[in-house]
N, C-alpha and C positions, 0 to 999 in steps of 0.2 A: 706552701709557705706564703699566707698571705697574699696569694696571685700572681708571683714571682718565680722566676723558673731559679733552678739548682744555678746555675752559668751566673746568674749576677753581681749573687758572692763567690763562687769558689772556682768561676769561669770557664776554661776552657769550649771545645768546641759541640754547641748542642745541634750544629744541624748532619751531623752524623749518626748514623743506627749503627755505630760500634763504640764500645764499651773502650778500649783500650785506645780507641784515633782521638776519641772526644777527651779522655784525660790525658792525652802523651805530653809531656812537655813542649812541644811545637806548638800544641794548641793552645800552650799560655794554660793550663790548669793549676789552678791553686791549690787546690786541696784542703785537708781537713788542717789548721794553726795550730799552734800550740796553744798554750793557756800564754804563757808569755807575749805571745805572737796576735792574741785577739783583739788588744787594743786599738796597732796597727792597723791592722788586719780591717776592721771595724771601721776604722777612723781613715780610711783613702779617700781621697780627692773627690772622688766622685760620688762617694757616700758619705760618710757623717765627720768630717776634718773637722768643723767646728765643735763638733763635742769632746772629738781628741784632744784639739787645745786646750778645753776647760778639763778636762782629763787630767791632764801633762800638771797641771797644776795643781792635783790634789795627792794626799797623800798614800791614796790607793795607789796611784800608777808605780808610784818606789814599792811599793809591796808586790804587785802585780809582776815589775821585773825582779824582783828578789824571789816570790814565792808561786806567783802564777796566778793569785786572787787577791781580792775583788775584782774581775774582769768586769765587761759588759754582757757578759754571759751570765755573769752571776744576780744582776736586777731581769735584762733583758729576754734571757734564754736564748737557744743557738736555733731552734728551727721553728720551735712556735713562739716568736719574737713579738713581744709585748712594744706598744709606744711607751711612751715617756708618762708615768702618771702615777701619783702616790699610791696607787694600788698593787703596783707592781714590789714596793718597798716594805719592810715588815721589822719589829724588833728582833724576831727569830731570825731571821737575814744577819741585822747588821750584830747583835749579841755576839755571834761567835767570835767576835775581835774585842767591841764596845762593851759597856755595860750597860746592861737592861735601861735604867732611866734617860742615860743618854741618847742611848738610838730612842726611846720614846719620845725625849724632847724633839729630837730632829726629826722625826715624822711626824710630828703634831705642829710643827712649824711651816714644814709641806705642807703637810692637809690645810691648815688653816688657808697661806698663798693661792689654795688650788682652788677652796672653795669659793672664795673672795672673786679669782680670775674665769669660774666658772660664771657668778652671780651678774657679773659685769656684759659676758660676752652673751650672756642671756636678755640683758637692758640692751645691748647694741643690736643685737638682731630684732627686738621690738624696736629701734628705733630708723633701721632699713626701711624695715617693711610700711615705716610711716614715710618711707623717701626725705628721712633727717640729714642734714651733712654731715658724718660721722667718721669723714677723713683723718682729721685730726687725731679722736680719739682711738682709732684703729690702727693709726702710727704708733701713740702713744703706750697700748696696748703689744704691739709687737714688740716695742721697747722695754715690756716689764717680762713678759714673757722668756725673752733674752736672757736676762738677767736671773731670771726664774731656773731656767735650764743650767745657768752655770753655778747656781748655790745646788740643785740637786747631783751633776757630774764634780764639782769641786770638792765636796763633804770636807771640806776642812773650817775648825771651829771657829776660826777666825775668818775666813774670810766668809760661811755663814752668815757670820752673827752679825759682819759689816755690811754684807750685799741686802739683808736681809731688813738692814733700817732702813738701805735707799730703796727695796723693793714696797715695802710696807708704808713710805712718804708718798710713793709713786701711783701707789693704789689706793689711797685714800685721795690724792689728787684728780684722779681718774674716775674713780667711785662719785665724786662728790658732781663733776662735769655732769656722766652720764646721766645720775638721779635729776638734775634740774633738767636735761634736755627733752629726761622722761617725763619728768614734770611739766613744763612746759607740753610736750606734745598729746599728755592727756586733758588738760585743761584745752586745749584748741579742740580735741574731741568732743569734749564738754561743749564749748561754747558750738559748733558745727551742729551737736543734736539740740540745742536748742534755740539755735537761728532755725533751725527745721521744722520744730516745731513751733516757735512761734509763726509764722513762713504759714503754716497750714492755720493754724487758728486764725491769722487773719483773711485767708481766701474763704475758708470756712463762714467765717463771722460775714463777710462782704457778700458772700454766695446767698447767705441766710440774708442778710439784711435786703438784697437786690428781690428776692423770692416773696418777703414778707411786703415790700412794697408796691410791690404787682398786686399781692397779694390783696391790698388794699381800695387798688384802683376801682373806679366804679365801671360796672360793665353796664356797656350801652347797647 
């Protein structure tokens, strides 16, 4: 499970070689949740609480204690547990509740976000590697991602389609930083190969002129 032993979701005790001391109730064993139970479950303190709360807000969770689904089993899977990313999500998924266009809008509204937030954190790592200041915008960037995460756990159309104009303001602000910093730092590249190479045509030219004027002297 991702390099994860059994015990870190469902606990109890693993440094026993018996089957029944490692799950006994004494050892704290969780065991397998219900479908009701996995949001919880899911969403503990010490694992994913803040996605519970953007959870608790949408209106899967009233389904989820009413009927048992949409869980976080049901994007995520229970053992081979996917991260968080539009690929995980699909019209066939959400259809069985939605209708076909609707869950198409909402994943084409993802996907757009994601590629946008991929494009960006693709300029920011070319702008590391130039050793640019890129604090800022690396704040800034965990601030839309934030936000990113609670329109994917929220699915609700309203608050969507509201998080969704300050996520799209927020990335166009961000987008537009990073392009001039990138801008900027290839133009300094610019001008560095060509301080370089001017830098040798003149040693060049001075080498040749020093050469040609010897060159000239009369030998005695």
């Amino acid at each position: 499970l991702n390099g994860r032993r059994c015990n870190t979701c469902h606990k109890g005790n693993d440094a026993v070689n018996d089957a029944g001391l490692a799950k006994s109730r004494e050892s704290g064993f969780a065991g397998k949740p219900s479908r009701k139970e996995n949001p919880l479950f899911c969403g503990r303190s010490e694992c994913h609480d803040t996605a519970l709360q953007q959870f608790k807000k949408s209106p899967h969770y009233d389904s989820v204690m009413k009927k048992g689904a949409p869980s976080c089993m049901s994007c995520h899977g229970d053992h081979g547990i996917q991260r968080s990313s539009v690929n995980i999500i699909s019209d066939k998924t959400c259809s069985g509740c939605h209708s076909v266009d609707y869950s198409r809008q909402i994943i084409s509204s993802i996907f757009s976000i994601e590629k946008d937030l991929e494009f960006i954190e693709t300029n920011l790592r070319f702008l590391e590697s130039k050793r640019a200041d890129v604090q800022n915008e690396l704040s800034q960037m965990e601030k839309i991602k934030s936000l990113f995460h609670q329109i994917v756990h929220v699915f609700s159309r309203e608050e969507i389609q509201f998080t969704k104009k300050v996520v799209d303001l927020e990335i166009t602000s961000l987008k537009n930083d990073v392009l001039m910093k990138v801008d900027v730092s290839r133009r300094m590249d610019i001008i560095y190969i060509i301080t370089i190479i001017a830098c040798f045509i003149i040693v060049f030219g001075l080498a040749f002129y020093v050469f040609w004027m010897l060159s000239r002297r009369p030998r005695r």
